[in-house]
C-alpha positions as CSV (number, residue, x, y, z in Angstrom):
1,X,212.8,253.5,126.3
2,X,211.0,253.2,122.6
3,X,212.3,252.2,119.0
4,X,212.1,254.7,116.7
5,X,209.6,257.2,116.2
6,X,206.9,258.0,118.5
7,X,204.0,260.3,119.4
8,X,204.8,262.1,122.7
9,X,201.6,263.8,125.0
10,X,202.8,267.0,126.2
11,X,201.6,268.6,129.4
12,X,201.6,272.3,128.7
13,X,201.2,275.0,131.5
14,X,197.0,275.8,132.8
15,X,198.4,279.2,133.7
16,X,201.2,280.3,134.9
17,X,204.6,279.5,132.0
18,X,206.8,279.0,134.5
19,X,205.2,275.7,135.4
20,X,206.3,274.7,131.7
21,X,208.8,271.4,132.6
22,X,212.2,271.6,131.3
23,X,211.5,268.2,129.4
24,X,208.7,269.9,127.2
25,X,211.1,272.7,126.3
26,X,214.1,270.3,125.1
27,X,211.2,268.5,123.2
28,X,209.7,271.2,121.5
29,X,212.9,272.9,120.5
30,X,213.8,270.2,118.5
31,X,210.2,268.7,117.5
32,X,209.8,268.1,113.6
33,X,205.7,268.0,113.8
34,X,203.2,269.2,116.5
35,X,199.7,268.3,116.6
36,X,198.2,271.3,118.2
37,X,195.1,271.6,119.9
38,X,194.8,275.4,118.0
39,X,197.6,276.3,116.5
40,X,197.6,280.1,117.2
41,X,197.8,279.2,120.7
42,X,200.5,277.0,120.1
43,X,202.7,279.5,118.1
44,X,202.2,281.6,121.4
45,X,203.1,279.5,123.5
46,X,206.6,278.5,121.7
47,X,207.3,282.5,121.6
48,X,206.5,282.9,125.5
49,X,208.4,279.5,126.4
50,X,211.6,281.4,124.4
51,X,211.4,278.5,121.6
52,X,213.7,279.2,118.4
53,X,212.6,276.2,116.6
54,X,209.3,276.5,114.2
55,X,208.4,273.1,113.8
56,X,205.4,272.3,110.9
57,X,201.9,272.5,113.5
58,X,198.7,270.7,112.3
59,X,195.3,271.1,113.8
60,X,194.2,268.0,115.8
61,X,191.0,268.9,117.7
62,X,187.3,268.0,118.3
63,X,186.0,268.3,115.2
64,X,188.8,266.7,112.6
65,X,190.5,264.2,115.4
66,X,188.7,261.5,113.7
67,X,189.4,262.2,110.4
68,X,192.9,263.2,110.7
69,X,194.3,260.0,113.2
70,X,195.1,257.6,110.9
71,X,197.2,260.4,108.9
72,X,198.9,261.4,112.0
73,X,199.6,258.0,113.2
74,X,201.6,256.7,109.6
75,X,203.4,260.7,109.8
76,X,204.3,259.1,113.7
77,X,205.8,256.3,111.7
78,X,208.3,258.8,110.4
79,X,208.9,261.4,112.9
80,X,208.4,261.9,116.5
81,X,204.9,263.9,116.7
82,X,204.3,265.8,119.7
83,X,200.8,266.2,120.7
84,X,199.7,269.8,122.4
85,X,196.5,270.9,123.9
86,X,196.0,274.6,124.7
87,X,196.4,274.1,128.6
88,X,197.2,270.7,130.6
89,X,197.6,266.8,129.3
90,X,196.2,266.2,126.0
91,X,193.2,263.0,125.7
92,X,191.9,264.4,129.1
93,X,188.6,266.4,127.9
94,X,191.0,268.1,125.1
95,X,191.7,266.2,121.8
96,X,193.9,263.3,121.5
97,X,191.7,259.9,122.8
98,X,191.3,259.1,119.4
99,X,195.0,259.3,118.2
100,X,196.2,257.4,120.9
101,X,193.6,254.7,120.2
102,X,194.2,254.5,116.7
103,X,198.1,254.7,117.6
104,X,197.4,251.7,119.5
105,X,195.9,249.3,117.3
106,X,198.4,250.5,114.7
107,X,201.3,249.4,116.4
108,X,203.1,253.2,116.9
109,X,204.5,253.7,120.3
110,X,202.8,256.5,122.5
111,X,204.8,258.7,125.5
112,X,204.1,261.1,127.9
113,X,205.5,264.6,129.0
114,X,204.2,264.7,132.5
115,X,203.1,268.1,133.9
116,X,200.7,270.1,135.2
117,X,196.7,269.1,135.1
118,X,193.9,271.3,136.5
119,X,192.1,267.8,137.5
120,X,194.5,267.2,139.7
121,X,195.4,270.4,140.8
122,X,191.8,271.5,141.8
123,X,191.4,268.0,144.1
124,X,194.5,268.8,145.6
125,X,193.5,272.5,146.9
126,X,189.9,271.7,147.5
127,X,190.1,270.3,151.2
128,X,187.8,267.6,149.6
129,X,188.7,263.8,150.3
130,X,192.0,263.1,147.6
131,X,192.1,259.3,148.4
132,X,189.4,258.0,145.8
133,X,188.2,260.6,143.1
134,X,186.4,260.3,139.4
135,X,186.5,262.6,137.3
136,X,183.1,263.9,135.0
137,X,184.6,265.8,132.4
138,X,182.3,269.1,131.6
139,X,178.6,269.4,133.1
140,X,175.7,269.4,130.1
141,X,174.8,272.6,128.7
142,X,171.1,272.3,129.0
143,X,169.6,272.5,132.9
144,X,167.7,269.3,132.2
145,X,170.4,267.4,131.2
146,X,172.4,268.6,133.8
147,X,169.9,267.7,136.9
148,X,169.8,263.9,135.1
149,X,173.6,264.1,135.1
150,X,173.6,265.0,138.6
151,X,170.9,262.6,140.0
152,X,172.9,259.5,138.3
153,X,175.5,260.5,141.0
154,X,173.5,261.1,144.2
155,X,175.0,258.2,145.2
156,X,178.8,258.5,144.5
157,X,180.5,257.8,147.2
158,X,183.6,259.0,145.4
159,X,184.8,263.3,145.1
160,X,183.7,264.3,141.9
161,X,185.7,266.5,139.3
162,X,184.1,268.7,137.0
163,X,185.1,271.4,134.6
164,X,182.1,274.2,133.7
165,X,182.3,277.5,132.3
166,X,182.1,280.7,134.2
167,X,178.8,281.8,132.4
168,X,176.7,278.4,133.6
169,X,178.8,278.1,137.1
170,X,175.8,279.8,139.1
171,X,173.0,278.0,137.7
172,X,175.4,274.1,137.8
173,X,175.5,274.9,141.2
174,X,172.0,275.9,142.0
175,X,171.2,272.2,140.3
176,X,174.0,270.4,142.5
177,X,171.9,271.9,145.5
178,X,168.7,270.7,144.0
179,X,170.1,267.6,142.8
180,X,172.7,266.5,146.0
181,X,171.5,268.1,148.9
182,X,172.2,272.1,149.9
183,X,174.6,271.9,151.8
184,X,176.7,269.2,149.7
185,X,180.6,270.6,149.8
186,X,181.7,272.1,147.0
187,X,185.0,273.4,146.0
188,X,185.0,276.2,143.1
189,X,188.9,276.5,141.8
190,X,189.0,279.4,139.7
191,X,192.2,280.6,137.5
192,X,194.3,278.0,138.7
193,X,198.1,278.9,138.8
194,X,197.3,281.8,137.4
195,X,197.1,285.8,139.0
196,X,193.9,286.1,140.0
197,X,193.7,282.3,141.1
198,X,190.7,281.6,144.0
199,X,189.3,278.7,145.9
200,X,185.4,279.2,147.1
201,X,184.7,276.4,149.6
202,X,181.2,275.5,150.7
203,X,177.5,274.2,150.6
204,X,176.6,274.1,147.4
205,X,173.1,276.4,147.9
206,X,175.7,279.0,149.8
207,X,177.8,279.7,146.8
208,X,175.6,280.5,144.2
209,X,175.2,284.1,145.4
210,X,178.7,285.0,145.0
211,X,178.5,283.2,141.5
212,X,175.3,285.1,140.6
213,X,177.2,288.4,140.9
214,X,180.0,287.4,138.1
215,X,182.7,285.0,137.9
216,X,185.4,285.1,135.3
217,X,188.2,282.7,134.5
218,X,188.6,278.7,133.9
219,X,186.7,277.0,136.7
220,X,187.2,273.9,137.9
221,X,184.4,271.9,140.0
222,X,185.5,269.4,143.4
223,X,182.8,268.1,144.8
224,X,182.3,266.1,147.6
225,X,180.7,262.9,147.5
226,X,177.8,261.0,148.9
227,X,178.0,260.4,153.0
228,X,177.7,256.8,153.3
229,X,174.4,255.0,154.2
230,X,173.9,253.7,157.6
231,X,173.0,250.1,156.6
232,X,171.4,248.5,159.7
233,X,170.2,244.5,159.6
234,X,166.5,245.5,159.5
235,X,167.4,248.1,156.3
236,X,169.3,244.8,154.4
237,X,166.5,242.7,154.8
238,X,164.0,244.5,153.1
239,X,166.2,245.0,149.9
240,X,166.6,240.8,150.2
241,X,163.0,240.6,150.4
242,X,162.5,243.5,147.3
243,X,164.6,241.6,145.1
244,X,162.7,238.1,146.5
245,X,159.3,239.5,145.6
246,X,160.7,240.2,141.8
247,X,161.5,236.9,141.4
248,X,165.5,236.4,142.8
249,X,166.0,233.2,144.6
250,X,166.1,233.8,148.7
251,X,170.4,232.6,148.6
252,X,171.2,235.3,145.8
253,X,169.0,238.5,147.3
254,X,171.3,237.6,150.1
255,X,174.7,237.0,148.6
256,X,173.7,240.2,146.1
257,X,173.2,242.7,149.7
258,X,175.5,241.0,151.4
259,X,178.1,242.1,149.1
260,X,176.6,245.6,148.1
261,X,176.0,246.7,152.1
262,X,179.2,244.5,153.9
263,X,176.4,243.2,156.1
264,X,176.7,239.3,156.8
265,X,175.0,236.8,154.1
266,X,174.2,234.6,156.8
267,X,172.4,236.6,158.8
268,X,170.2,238.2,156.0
269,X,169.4,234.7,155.1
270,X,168.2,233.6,158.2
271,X,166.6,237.0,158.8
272,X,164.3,236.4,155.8
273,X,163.5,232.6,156.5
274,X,162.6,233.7,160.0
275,X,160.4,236.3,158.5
276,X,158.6,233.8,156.5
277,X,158.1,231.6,159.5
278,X,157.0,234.2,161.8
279,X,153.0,233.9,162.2
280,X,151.1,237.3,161.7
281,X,148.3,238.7,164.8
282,X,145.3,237.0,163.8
283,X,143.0,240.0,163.2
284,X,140.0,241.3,165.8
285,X,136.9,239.8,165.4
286,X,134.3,242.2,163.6
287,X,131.6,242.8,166.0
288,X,127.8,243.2,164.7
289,X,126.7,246.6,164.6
290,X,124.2,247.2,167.0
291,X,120.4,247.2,166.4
């Protein structure tokens, strides 16, 4: 498929080893160079996988991606570099955007080692809508950021995919309650492939009891997104006539609602002339108070 040398993303198990693909095995028992998320977990993992090879691992993650790219991407020019994060596909909140970006722009070829992902895994086994999903990455630290997070996405129609961390899971949902609604669904995937693994499916308010008392484990977030709005002719007008009042033209409120609510353009249009035209009660004569 590719000339020469290459960096190849390597899914690596979320849990359970046996999920490790027989692809990522061949690769990593002959792999010169790894780029390893940490490299003690890494060495593990090539002892637990029944690896003989040692290959040379370098740190690649948050805090020297950067810095280290452009060294990895001319050593890629050389040798094949296989790119590791501790559990699932590498660039997806683990290290590797960068690298592949600066592989990019440089010219050096970039595979893939499919495999497992607790994104996808978690959607799957939610019982939450699969068909259109996006997927958030970890929720802020701090509650205030979180809630601003949160209220950006009252309105996503889409599932939502988070990841959080068992000590904050209690008080993320408490703020999805207070953000998106009580009893917004929510699907808490916990220890994924793993022994211990556990789906909790509910409203969001109703959950945080259980996670109050303890939760321990990787934890991945589904949530379910907004219901859609009930957009009635009446409703469409008075956005056309909000964006008329701050100065849009009368043909592109309606266009711009037409296309945001699937309601007709004509029939906005002709709604708001006809509300223009349409005379207003003439108002009751003020009678003299009496003597």
């Amino acid at each position: 498929m590719y000339a020469g040398s290459m960096i190849i993303l390597a899914a690596t198990p979320i849990g359970n080893l046996k999920d490790a693909s027989v692809r990522l095995i061949e690769t990593l028992e002959v792999a010169e160079v790894v780029a390893a998320e940490d490299t003690r977990v890494t060495a593990k993992l090539l002892r637990a996988l029944g690896v003989a090879n040692r290959p040379r691992l370098i740190a690649l993650h948050d805090h020297n991606e950067r810095d280290k790219s452009a060294e990895l991407v001319e050593l890629a020019r050389a040798t094949d570099l296989v790119v590791l994060s501790d559990a699932g596909m590498p660039t997806v909140s683990d290290p590797g955007f960068h690298l592949v970006q600066a592989a990019v722009a440089a010219g050096v070829d970039v595979t893939i080692i499919p495999g497992p992902s607790a994104v996808v895994s978690a959607l799957a086994v939610s019982g939450l809508p699969t068909d259109r999903f996006t997927f958030e990455g970890f929720l802020p630290r701090k509650q205030g950021d979180r809630l601003s997070t949160l209220r950006d996405l009252v309105r996503e129609r889409r599932t939502m995919v988070f990841f959080e961390s068992p000590n904050r899971l209690a008080a993320s949902l408490a703020d999805i309650a207070a953000a998106l609604g009580d009893d917004r669904q929510v699907a808490v995937c916990r220890e994924l492939t793993k022994l211990y693994e556990e789906v909790k499916r509910g409203g969001a308010a109703s959950l945080v009891p259980w996670a109050e008392a303890g939760v321990k484990g990787e934890i991945v977030l589904v949530v379910a997104g907004a219901a859609p709005l009930e957009v009635t002719l009446a409703t469409g007008l008075a956005q056309v006539l909000e964006l008329v009042a701050d100065g849009s033209r009368l043909k592109d409120a309606s266009a711009a609602i037409a296309e945001a609510t699937g309601l007709s353009r004509r029939d906005l249009y002709e709604a708001a002339l006809q509300s223009r035209t349409t005379p207003t009660a003439p108002a009751s004569p003020t009678r003299p108070a009496a003597p």
